[in-house]
Structure formats: C-alpha cells, structure tokens
C-alpha positions in Angstrom: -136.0 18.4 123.7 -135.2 21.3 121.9 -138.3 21.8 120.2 -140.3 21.9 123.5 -137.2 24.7 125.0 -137.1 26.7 122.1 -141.0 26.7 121.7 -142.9 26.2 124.9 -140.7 27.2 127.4 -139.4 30.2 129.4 -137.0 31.0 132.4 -140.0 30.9 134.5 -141.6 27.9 133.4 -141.9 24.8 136.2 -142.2 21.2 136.6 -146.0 20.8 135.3 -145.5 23.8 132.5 -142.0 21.6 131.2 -144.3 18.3 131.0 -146.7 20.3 129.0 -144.0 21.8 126.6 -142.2 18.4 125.9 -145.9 17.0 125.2 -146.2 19.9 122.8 -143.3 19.5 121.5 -144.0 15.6 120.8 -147.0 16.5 118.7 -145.3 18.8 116.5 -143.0 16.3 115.6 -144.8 12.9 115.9 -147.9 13.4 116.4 -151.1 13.2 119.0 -151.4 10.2 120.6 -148.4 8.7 118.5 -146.1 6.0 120.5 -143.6 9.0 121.4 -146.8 11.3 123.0 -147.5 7.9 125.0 -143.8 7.1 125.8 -143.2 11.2 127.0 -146.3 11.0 129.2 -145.1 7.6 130.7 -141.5 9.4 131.6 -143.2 12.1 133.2 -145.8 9.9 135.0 -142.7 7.4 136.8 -141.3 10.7 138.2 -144.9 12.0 139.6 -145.1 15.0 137.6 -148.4 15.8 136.4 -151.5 13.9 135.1 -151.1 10.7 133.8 -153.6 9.0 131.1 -155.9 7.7 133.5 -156.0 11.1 135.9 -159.4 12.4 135.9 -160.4 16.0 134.4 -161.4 18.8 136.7 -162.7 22.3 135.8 -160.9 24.9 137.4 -161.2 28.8 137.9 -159.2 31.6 139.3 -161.4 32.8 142.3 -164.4 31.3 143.4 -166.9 30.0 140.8 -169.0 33.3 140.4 -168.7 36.1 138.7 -170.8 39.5 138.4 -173.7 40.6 135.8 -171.7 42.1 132.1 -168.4 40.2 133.2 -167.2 36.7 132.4 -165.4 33.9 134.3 -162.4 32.1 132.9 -162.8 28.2 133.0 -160.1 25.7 132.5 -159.5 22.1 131.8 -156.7 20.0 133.8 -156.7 17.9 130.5 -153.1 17.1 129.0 -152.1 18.7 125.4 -153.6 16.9 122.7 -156.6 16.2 124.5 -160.0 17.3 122.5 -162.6 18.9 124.9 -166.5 18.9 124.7 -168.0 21.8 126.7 -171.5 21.1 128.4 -174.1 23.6 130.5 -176.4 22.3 132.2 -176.2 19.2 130.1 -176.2 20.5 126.5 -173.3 20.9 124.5 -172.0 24.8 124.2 -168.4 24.2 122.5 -166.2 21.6 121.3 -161.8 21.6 120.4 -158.8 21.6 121.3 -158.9 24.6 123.7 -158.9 23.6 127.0 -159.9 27.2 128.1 -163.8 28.7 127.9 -164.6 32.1 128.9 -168.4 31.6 130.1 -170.7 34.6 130.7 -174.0 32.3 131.9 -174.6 30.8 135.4 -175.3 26.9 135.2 -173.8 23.7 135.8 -170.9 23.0 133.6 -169.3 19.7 132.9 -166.2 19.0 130.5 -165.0 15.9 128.8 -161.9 15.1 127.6 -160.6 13.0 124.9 -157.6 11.7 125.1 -155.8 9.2 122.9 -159.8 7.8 122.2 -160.4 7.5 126.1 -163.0 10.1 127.7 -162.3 11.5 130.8 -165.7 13.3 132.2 -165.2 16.1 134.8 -167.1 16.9 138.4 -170.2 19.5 137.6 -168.9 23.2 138.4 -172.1 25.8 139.7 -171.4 28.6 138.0 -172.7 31.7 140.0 -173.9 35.0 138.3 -174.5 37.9 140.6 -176.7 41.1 139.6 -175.3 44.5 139.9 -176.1 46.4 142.7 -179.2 49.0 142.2 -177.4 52.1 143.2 -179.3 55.8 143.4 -177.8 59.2 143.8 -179.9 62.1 144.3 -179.9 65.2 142.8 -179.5 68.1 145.8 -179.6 72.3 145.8 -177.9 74.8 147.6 -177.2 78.2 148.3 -173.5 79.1 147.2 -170.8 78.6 149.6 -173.0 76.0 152.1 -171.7 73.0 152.7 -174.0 70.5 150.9 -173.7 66.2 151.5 -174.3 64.5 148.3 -176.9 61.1 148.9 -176.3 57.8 147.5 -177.7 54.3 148.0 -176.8 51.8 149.3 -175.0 52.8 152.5 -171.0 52.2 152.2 -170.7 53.5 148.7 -167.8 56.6 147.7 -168.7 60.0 146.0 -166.3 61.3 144.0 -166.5 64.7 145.6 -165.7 65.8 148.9 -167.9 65.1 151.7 -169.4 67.8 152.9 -169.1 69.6 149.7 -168.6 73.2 149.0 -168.2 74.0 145.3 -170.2 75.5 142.6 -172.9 73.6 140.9 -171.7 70.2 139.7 -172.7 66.4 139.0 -171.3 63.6 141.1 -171.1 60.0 140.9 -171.8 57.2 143.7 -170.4 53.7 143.3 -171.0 50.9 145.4 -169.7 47.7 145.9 -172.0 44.7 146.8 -170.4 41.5 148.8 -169.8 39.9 146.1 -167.8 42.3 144.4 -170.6 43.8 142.1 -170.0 47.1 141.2 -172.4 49.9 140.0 -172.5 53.8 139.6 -175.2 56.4 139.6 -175.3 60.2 138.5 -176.7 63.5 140.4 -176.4 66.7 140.4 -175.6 69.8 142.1 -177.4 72.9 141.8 -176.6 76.1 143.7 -178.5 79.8 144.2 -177.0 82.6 144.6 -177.8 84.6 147.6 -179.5 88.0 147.2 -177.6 91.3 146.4 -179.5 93.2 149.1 -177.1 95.9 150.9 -177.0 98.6 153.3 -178.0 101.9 151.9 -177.5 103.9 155.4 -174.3 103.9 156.7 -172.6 104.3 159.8 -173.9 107.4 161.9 -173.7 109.3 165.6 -176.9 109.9 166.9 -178.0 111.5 170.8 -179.6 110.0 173.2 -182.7 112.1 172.8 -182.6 112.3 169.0 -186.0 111.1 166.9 -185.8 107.6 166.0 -183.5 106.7 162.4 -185.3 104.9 159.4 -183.5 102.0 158.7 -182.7 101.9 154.4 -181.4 98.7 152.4 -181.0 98.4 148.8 -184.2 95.9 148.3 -186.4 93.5 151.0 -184.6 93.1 154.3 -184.8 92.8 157.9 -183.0 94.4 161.0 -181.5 93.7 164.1 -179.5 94.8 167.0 -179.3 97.1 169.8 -181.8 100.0 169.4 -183.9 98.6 166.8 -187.7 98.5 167.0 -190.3 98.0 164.3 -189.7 96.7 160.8 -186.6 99.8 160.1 -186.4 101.8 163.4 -183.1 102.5 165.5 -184.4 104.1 168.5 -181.0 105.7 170.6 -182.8 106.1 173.7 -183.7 101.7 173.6 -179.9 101.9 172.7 -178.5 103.4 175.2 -175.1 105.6 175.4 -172.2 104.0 174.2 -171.3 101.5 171.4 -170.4 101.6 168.5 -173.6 98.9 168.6 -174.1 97.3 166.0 -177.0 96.7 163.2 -177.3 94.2 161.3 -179.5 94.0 158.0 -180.6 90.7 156.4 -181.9 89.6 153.5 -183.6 86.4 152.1 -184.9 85.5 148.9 -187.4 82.1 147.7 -184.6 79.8 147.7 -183.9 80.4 151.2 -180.3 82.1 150.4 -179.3 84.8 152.8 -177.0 87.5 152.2 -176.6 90.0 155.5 -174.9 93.6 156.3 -174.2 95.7 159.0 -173.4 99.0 159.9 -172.1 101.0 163.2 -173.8 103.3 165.6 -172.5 105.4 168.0 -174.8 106.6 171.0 -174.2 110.3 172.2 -175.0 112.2 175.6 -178.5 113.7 174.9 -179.3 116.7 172.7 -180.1 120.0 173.7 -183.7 120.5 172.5 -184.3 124.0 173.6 -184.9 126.6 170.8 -188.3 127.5 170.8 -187.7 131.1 173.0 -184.9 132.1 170.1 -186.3 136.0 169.1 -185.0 138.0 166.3 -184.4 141.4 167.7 -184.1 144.2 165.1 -182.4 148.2 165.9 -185.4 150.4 165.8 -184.0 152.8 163.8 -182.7 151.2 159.9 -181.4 153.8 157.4 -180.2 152.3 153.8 -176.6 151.5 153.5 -176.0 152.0 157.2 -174.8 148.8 159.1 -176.2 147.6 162.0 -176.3 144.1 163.9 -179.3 142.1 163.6 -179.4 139.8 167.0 -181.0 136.1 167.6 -181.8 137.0 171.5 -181.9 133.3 173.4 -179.2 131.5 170.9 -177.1 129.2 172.5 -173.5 127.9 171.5 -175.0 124.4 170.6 -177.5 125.6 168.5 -176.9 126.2 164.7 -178.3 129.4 163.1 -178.4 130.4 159.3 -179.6 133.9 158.4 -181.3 135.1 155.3 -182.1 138.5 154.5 -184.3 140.2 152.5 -183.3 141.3 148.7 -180.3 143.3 148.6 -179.4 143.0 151.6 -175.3 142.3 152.3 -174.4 140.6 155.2 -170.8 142.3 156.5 -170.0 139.4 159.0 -172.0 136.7 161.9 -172.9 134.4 159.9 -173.8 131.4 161.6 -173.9 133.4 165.1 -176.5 135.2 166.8 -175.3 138.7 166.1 -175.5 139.3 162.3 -173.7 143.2 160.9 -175.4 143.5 157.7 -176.1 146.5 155.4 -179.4 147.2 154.8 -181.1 148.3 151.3 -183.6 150.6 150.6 -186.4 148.0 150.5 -187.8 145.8 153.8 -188.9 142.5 153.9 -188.9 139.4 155.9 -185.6 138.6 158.4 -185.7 134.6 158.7 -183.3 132.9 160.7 -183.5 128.6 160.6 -182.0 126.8 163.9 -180.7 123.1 164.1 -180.2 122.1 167.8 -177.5 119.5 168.4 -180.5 116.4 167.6 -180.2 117.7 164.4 -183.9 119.4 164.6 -184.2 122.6 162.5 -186.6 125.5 163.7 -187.6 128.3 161.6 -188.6 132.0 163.1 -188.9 135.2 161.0 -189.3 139.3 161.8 -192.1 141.1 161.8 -192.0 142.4 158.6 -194.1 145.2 159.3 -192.2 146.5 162.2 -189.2 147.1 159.2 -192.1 149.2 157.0 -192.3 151.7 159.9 -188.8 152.0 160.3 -188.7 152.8 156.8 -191.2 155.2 157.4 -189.7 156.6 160.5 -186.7 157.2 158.5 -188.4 159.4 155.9 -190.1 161.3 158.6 -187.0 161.9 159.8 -185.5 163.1 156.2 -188.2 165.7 156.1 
C-alpha cells in the first residue's frame, strides 16, 4: 500500500486511478502476473471497481474518432497495468509494448490486443477519420489612401485580422477559416495603396462684376472645374453666376489609378461694372511755356474709373495724380501726354495727346518771345 500512495497516486486520484496504482505498485514488488498482481485484481474485482481479467479491451479517444490533416489523435487502451499491447491498422501490425497509449497520425481501422497474464483480449475496430484542411484564398486588393477598402477571403465565414472595412496604409492580411470539422487553414494578401494626385488651386479667391469678361480658371497640373458660373473646360462666367455668393468652385483632379484629390476656392459676384470710357479726352492749355505749371485735364473721367498719367521726358508732375486734373511743370521739350484708364471691370484703356498740337505751342511760345 504504500508503494502504490507514495508512487502512483495524488490527492486527485479516484477509484479506477487507486486500482491502477496498487496494480503498479504490485509489479514493482512482485511482479506481472505474479499470485499478488492476481490476488490485487481479485480485491478490486469483488468491490466492482474496474476491469476484471476477463473484461474486454476497448479503444478509446478524447473527442470523436477524427482528427484533421498535420495533427494527430491520441488513442488509448482500457487494458489493466501489466498488460502487453499489439497495435494493428487496418489489419497489419504498426506497434507493439507495454504502452497502452498510441498517438496515430493515419486514418484506418484500428484494432488492439491485449495480453494479459498469457490471455489475449482483442478490441472492437475504431474508424479513424482524417479530414483535409480547408483550401482557403485571400486576395490581394489596391486602393487610393484613406478609402475604405474590404479585404476578400474564401470560404465564406472565415476572420481577417484587420478591420473590416479597412482604412490604413498598405499592408498584408491574413484569412483563416474553419471547416465543420474543425480544420483550420490561413492564407496571405496584400494591401496596396496610391496616393492621390498633388494637383492644387493656383487662383485664388477673387470679386468679380456682374459684367466683367469671363476668369480663366488655373490649377497646378491636369484638373477639372465645377460650380456656379463655370462654363467650358476653365471658364467662370459672373454673368451665368449671378450676384451674390460667395459661390463656390471647385477643382478636381484624377490621376491613372483613379485617386482624386479636389480644391476649391470662393467667388464673390458684384453689381455690374461701369464700362464707359471710350469718350475720355485729354485736353491740353493752348498756351505751355517751360517751367510754368498748368493743369493738364482728362475731360469725360468719372469717379469709378482709374487713370494713371505719364508725361513726356522731364516733365514733373506737381499734384493729380490718379485724377482727371493733373498740375505738372512742363520742360522745354514736347512729346506724347498718355493717360491709361481701368474702369471698375478691371478693363484698361489707353488714349494719348496730339503730340503735334504741343510742337505748335512750343512754337507759339517763341513767336511770342520775339
């Protein structure tokens, strides 16, 4: 008794696992098969605990008799200890021992017989099932950057091990599925992404009349435009606009992979421009003497419209810049008086003196001196 609790036994060991120990323990010290085996087995037997000599073998395994493709499945032998055990598949002898145990990694038939004490005990035939692994796919899939992209596996019912949809940077993923048996099996793609293009505005937000000439549209490469106003490939037209806003125009761009990258920019409508400049004169004093100021006038100039004077060499403008009565000094020598206009469409005009009618001044003035 104390051989079998000091070497086959533990605080959780039971009725069948005690039998087996004091069996154990009997062969240590007497021997297999010896009278004391027998008389230990008979003491167990009157009590109904465990096999007795004449109990039949079975085969038994943890789960169900099958077992998947590069696995194993655990096999064991309700034999008693001290039993010898021959191992058959399918008929032909694979093992033979003491180990009631055999790990198995074929599908077949198995049978086991067990020796005990010079009787053989032959068990039921065990099918052994061996299931193939699932054929699982994942597919390799492209994106622009920052699209949601779903990752593709076969068969239905497997899991990524990414987030579905998925928004990252490029990437591989795995898919594994499970078959109903328990198979499992993985498969690699990956994940490629584009970058969109770098295409930008290059005209920025702007105030425009009513009336004012239609706006090219500019953008840093290949693009396309939309929104209120614009017509043709580039055009904003304010008149298709219409007053108001600040509307809205938007530029996109796409490059071969399908990536898009967009921009957009603001535009105000105005009431319409005043386009009337065309009866501007330049009126000159009939009379110029050199060094002696007088006012140079743009006869028909309105407050909207813009003027910039130039004079002729040597000429100083005293004051009125930018108005339509210019005090300048003359010099000795004449030339051409032009004056450039911008109306409020941003239009510039350009009218000029009669340069002649400033040689007969000239002239005038030396008659004059004589």
């Amino acid at each position: 008794m104390y051989q079998s609790l000091v070497g086959y036994t533990t605080p959780a060991t039971g009725f069948d696992g005690f039998r087996d120990a004091t069996l154990k323990a009997t062969i240590d010290l007497y021997g297999s098969c010896s009278p004391e085996y027998v008389a230990v087995l008979n003491a167990w037997k009157a009590v109904g605990i465990g096999n007795s000599g004449t109990d039949p073998v079975t085969i038994n395994t943890a789960g169900l008799p099958e077992f998947c493709e590069g696995d194993s499945i655990l096999l064991k032998a309700t034999g008693l200890p001290g039993s010898n055990y021959v191992w058959k598949l399918n008929g032909i002898t694979i093992s033979t021992g003491s180990n009631g145990e055999l790990f198995v990694h074929q599908p077949g038939v198995f049978t086991v017989i067990e020796n005990r004490c010079g009787l053989n005990f032959t068990s039921a035939p065990v099918n052994i099932i061996r299931h193939g692994l699932p054929v699982v796919t994942a597919t390799d899939i492209s994106g622009c950057e920052g699209i949601s992209l779903f990752p593709v596996g076969s068969p239905a019912g497997g899991i990524f091990n990414i987030a579905v949809p998925y928004s990252g940077s490029a990437t591989s993923y795995n898919y594994t599925y499970t078959s109903v048996h328990g198979c499992t099996a993985s498969a690699t793609a990956k994940i490629t992404r584009f970058l969109a293009p770098s295409t930008s505005f290059i005209t920025s937000d702007f105030t425009i009349p009513q009336n004012a000439s239609p706006v090219v549209l500019e953008a840093s490469g290949m693009a396309t435009f939309s929104g209120a106003g614009v017509v043709g490939s580039n055009l904003f037209d304010a008149s298709i606009a219409g007053i108001g806003g600040p509307w809205s125009v938007i530029m996109t761009a796409v490059n071969g992979h399908g990536c898009m990258t967009s921009d957009s920019i603001l535009v105000t409508v105005t009431e319409p421009c005043n386009r009337d400049f065309a009866a501007v004169e330049i009126h000159v004093p009939e009379i110029i003497k050199p060094n002696v100021p007088i006012t140079i006038s743009a006869i028909g100039a309105s407050g909207a419209l813009e003027l910039n004077w130039e004079l002729p060499a040597g000429w100083d403008i005293l004051s009125g810049q930018g108005t339509g009565d210019l005090l300048v000094t003359p010099a000795k020598e004449g030339g051409t008086i032009k004056l450039t206009i911008t109306n409020t469409c941003l239009e510039a005009y350009e009218i000029t003196s009669k340069n002649w009618m400033l040689l007969l001044n000239y002239l005038y003035k030396s008659i004059q001196i004589l």
